[in-house]
N, C-alpha and C positions, 0 to 999 in steps of 0.2 A: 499379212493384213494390208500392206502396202502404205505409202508416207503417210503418216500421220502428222507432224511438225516439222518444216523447213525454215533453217535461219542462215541468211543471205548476209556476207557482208557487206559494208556499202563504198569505202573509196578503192578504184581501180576493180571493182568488181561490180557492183548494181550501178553503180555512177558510170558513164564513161568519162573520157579524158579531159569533158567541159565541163562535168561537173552536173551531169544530167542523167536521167532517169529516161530509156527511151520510150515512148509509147504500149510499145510492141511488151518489154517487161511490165510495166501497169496494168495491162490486159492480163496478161498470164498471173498474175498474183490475184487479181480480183474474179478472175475465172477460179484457180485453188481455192481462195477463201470460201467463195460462194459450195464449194465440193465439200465442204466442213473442215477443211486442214488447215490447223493454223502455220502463219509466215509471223515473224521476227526477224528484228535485224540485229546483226553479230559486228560489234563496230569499235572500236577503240575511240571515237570521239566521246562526247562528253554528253550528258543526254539530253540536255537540250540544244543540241548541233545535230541529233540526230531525230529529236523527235519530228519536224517541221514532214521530213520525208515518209518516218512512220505514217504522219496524220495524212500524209498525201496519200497513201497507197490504203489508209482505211484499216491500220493493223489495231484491234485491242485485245494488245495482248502484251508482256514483261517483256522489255527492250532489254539486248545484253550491251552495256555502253559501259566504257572506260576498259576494253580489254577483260569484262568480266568482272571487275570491281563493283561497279553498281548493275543490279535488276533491276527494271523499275517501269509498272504499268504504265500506259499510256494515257490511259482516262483519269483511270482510279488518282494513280502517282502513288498504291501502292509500291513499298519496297520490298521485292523478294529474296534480297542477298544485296551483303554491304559489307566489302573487306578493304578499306582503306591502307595505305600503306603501313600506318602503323607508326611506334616509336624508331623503329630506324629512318625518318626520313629527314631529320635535319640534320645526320650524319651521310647519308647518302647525296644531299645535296650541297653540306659544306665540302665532301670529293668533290662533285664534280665542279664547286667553284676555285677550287684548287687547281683542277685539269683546264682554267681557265676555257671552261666552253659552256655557252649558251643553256641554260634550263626555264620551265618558266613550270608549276602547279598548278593543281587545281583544289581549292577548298569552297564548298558546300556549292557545286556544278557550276563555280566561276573560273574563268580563266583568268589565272593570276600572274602577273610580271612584276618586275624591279623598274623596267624602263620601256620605252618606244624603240627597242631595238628592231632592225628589220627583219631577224627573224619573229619576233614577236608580232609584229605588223602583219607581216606573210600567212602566219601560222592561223591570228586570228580572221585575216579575209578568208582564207580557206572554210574555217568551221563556221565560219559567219555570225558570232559572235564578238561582242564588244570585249575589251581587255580592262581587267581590273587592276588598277595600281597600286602596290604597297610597297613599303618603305626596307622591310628585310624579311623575306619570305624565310629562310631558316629559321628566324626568332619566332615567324608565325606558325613555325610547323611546329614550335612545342605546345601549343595551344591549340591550335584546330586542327582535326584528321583532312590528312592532303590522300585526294581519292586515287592521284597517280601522277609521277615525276618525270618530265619528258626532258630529253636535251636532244639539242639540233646542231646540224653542223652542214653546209654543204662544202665542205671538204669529207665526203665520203668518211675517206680511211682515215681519218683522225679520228674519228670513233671507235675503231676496232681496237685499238689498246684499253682505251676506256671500260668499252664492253667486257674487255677481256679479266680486266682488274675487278669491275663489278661483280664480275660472277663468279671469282675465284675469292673475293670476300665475304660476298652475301646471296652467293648462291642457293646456300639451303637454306634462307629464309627469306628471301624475294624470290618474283618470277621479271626476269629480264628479257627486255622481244626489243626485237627492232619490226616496226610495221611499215617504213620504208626503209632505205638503205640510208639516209639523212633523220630519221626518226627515234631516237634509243627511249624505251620508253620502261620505268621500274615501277614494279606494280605488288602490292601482298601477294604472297607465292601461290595462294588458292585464290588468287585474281586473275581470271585466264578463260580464251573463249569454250572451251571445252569443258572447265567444272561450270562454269554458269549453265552451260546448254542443258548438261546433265540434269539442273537444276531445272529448269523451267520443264524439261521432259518430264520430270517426275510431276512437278506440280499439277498435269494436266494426267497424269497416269499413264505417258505413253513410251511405249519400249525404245529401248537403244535401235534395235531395227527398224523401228518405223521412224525415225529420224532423219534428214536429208539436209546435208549442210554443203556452203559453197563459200570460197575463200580466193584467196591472189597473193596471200604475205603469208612471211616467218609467223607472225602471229595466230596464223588462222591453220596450222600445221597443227596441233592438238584438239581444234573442232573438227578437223578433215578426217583426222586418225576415230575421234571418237563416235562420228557420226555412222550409223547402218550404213549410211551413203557419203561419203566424201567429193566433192567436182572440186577442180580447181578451172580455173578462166585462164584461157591458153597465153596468156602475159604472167602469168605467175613465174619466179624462178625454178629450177630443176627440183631444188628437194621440197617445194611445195606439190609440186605435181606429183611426185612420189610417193609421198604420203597421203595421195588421194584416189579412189577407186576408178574417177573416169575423167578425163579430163577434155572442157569444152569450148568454146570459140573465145575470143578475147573481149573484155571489158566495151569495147570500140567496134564488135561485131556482133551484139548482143548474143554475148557467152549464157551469161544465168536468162535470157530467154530459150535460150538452144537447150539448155539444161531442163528447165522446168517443162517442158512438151515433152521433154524425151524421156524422162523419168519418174515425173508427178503427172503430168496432164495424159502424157502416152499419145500425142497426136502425132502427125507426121511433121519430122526435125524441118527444118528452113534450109534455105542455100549454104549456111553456115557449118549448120553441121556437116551438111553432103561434102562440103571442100575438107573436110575433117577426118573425113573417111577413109 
């Protein structure tokens, strides 16, 4: 029947490197939309970091934000799926206060800190979002559902022990990603871009194969596998590309425009793709 619903992620994939949206993708999404296919975005921020870009591109339709933790329409602000992390998370984040490194939550779509650290500063210029301040976020996690736990480090590989301890603790009952390589992010284990996708396809009654998904992280490795169509954006690492059916120009070459012509629009690819070839 051919694409019926495509969900794009948005950092290091629809965004490029400044944190834009290029023209050229704008067209090609509101040329799809107008074809009756709907587009969503597939994002690990938080949803209203990601809705601004939704409203821009004209999407109504369930945003998968948080890694898949929250659905949640764009108009409406119906909710279509809400798995918060649950009762393990003020044991998950007294670890990682343990492992003495940076975390900061999020409880009812705020981003939440302990202090003005500069990861925390960083983190919220990026989503562009103000930081909310509280006093002891583990004491708040036994009272309010935290929709998903992030720690940061730019020392790389000081994470990779961490990651490693997480997921041989609480593997089968969280889902553990890193959406960059400075990013470690713990989420309810059917918190994940691929059961949401699944989720919103159904909602709309459209098959796994009419589905077209594009991604750049570790995290978007179980949308890529799950989607009829998997792309990755030629900046992705190896085993994201791997786990995807075709793989298209980079974030900073307009990759998901190269994509969306050549596989949903069917027009003739761009310079992009030809050097691809």
């Amino acid at each position: 029947m051919g694409i019926r619903l495509v969900a794009i992620d948005l950092d290091d994939t629809l965004l490029d490197s400044g944190l834009r949206i290029s023209p050229r993708c704008v067209s090609d999404i509101e040329n799809i939309r107008q074809q009756g296919i709907l587009v969503t975005l597939a994002t690990g921020r938080m949803y209203r970091s990601a809705l601004p870009f939704a409203l821009k591109l004209g999407m109504n339709i369930p945003l998968i934000t948080y890694q898949g933790a929250l659905v949640k329409d764009t108009y409406s602000q119906e909710v279509l799926y809400f798995r918060p992390v649950g009762e393990l998370a003020p044991t998950v984040m007294e670890f990682l206060r343990e492992q003495g490194v940076y975390f900061h939550t999020y409880f009812d779509d705020q981003l939440c800190v302990e202090s003005d650290s500069p990861e925390a500063i960083a983190y919220s210029q990026l989503a562009g979002v103000e930081l909310t301040f509280m006093p002891d976020l583990i004491k708040a996690s036994r009272s309010l559902p935290a929709f998903k736990i992030m720690a940061i480090s730019n020392q790389t590989s000081s994470l990779d022990p961490i990651e490693a301890d997480l997921r041989e603790r609480f593997g089968q009952e969280l889902f553990i990603t890193r959406s960059k390589l400075h990013y470690l992010e713990i989420m309810h284990r059917d918190a994940n871009k691929a059961r949401a996708l699944q989720l919103v396809a159904e909602h709309y009654g459209i098959k796994q194969a009419d589905v077209l998904a594009i991604g750049d992280s570790y995290n978007d490795v179980g949308m890529l596998a799950w989607a009829g169509t998997g792309i990755a954006v030629g900046n992705a690492p190896p085993l994201v590309k791997e786990a995807a059916d075709h793989v298209t120009a980079s974030n900073d070459e307009d990759g998901v425009a190269e994509a969306l012509e050549k596989w949903v629009l069917h027009t003739e690819p761009g310079p992009a793709a030809q050097r691809q070839a």
